[in-house]
C-alpha positions in Angstrom: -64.8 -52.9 -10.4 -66.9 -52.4 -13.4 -71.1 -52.0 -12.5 -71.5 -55.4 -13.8 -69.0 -57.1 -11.5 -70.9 -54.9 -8.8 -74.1 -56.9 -10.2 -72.9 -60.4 -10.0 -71.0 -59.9 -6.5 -74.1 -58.4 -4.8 -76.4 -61.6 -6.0 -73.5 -63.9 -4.6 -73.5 -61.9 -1.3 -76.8 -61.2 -0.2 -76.9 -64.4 1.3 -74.0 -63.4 3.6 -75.7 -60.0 4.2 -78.7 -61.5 5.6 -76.6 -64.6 7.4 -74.8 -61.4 9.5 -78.5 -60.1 10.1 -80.2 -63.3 11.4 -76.8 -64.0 13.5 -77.0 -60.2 15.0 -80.7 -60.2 15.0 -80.6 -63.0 17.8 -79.1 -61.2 20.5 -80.8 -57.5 19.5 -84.3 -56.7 22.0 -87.6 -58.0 19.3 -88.5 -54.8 18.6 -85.8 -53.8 16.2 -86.6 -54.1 12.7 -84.9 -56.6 10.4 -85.9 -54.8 7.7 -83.6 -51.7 8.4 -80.8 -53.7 9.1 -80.9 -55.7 5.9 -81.0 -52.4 4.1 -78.2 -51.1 6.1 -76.4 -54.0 5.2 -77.4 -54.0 1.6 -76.0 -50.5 1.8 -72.7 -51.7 3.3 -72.4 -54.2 0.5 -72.8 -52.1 -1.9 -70.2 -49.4 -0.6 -68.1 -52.5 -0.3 -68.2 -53.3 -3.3 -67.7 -50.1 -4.7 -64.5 -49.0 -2.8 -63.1 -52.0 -3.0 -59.2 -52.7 -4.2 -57.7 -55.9 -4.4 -54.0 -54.1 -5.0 -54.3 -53.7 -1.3 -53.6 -57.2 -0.3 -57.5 -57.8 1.0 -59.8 -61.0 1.2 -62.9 -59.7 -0.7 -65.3 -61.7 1.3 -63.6 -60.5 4.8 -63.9 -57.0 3.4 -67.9 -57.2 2.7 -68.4 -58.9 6.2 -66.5 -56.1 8.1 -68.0 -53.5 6.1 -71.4 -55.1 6.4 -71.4 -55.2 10.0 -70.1 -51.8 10.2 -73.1 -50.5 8.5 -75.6 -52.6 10.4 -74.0 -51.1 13.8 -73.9 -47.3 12.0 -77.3 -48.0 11.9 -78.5 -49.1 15.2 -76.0 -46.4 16.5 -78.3 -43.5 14.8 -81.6 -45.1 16.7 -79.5 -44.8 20.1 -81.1 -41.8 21.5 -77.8 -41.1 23.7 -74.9 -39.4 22.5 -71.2 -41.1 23.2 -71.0 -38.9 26.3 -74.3 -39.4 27.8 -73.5 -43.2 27.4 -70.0 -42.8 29.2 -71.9 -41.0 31.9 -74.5 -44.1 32.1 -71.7 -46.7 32.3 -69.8 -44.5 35.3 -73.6 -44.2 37.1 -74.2 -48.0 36.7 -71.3 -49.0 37.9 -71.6 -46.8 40.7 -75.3 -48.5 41.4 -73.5 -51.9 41.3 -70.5 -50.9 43.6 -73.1 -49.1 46.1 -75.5 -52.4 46.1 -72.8 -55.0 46.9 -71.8 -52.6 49.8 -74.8 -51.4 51.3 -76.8 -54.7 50.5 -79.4 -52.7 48.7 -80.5 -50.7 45.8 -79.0 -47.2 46.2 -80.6 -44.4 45.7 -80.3 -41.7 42.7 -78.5 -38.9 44.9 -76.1 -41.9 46.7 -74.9 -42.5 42.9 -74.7 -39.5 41.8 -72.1 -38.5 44.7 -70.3 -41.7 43.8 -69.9 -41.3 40.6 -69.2 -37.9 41.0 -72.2 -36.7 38.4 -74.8 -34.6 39.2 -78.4 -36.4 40.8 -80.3 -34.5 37.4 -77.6 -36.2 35.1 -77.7 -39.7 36.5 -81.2 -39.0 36.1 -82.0 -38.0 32.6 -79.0 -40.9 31.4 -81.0 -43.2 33.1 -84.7 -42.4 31.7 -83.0 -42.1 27.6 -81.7 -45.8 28.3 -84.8 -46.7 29.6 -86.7 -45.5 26.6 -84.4 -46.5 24.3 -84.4 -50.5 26.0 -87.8 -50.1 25.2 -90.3 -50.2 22.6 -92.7 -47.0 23.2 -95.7 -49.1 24.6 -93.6 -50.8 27.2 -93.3 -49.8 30.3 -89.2 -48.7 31.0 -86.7 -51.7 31.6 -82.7 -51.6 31.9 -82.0 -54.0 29.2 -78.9 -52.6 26.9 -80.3 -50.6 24.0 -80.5 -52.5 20.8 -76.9 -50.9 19.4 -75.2 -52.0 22.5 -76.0 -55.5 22.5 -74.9 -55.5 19.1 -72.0 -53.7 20.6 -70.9 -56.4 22.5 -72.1 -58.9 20.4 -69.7 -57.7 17.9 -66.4 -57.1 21.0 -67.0 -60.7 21.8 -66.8 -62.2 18.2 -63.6 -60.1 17.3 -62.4 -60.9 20.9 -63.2 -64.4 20.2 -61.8 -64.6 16.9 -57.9 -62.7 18.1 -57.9 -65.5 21.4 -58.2 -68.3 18.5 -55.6 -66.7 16.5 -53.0 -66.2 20.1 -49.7 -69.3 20.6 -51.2 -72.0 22.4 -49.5 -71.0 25.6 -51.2 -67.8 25.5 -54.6 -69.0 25.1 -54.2 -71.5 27.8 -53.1 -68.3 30.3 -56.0 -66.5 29.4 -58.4 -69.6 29.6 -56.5 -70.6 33.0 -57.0 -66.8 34.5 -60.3 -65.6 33.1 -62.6 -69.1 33.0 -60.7 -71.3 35.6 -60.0 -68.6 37.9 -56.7 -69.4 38.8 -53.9 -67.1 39.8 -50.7 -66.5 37.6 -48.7 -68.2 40.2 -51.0 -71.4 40.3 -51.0 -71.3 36.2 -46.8 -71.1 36.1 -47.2 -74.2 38.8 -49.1 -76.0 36.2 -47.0 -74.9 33.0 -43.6 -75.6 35.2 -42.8 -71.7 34.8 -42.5 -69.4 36.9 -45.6 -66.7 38.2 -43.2 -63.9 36.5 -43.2 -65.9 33.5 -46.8 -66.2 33.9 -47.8 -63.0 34.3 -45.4 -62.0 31.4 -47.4 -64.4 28.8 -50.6 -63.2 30.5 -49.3 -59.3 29.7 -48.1 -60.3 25.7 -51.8 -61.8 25.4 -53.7 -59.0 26.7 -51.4 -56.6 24.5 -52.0 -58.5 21.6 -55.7 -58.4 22.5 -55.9 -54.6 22.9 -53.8 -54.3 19.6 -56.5 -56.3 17.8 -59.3 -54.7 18.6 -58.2 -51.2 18.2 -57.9 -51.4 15.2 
């Protein structure tokens, strides 16, 4: 792509840019600059632009949006002040807490999770005061909201999620809708598909696969 195709295709995308930065802005904590993520995904356009080849078989504009995005979450990851460990640590504590708290019928304490979790007390601790600071902007007093690059995070899980159920056979998105928002068991769903709950549970299984497929990728 010659420098002034990159020209013309970064004034007809900018737009898009900043549409993916007002719809991620939305669900990120106030504090995070929309600044920076424009330029990331100014950044991400650009690179997109740049590397792109339409011999591959690609859509341009779903190329710029996925790189785009990419770049916007590259750069809320670098803000996150825990490393991918440290944040695998913090989901095993958390879920600990919320196992503990539905049991016990209160908030458990630091050395109760720690020997659930099976981390050390000073580990649960020092996970838990990073996400703390990094929920928060540094005059605030600590929270546990999700750190600014997880909500985008999940923010992003649930659109692709969203986008792979609306692409599933009709049958399969009615299982998943049936199971996961209706709450019904795979032998009630077969009752009201006229199949049977192995049949069921074999549509539910192809879904999910399909699913896991998708966003692995």
């Amino acid at each position: 792509m010659s420098p002034e195709q990159v020209r013309q295709l970064t004034e007809r995308y900018i737009p898009h840019v900043h549409a993916i930065v007002n719809g991620m802005r939305r669900r990120l904590p106030p504090w995070v600059a929309t600044e920076d993520l424009a330029h990331a995904g100014v950044v991400g356009l650009l690179a997109a632009l740049r590397a792109f080849d339409s011999r591959r078989g690609d859509f341009l504009e779903a190329y710029v949006v996925r790189r785009v995005r990419g770049a916007i979450l590259d750069e809320l990851r670098t803000s996150d002040p825990l490393s991918r460990t440290q944040r695998r640590d913090l989901r095993k504590a958390r879920a600990a807490a919320r196992t503990l708290e539905a049991e016990l019928g209160r908030s458990a304490t630091s050395d109760e999770i720690a020997e659930r979790s099976g981390l050390a007390e000073a580990r649960v601790r020092t996970v838990e005061r990073l996400a703390h600071a990094a929920a928060s902007p540094p005059t605030a007093e600590p929270s546990c909201e999700a750190t600014a690059y997880e909500a985008a995070a999940v923010s992003e899980l649930r659109r692709r999620l969203a986008d792979r159920v609306g692409s599933l056979p009709g049958r399969e998105q009615t299982v998943l809708s049936l199971y996961y928002h209706e709450e019904l068991s795979l032998r009630e769903i077969g009752k009201l598909l006229g199949v049977t709950e192995s049949r069921a549970c074999q549509i539910h299984g192809a879904a999910v696969r399909s699913l896991r497929a998708a966003l692995g990728d």
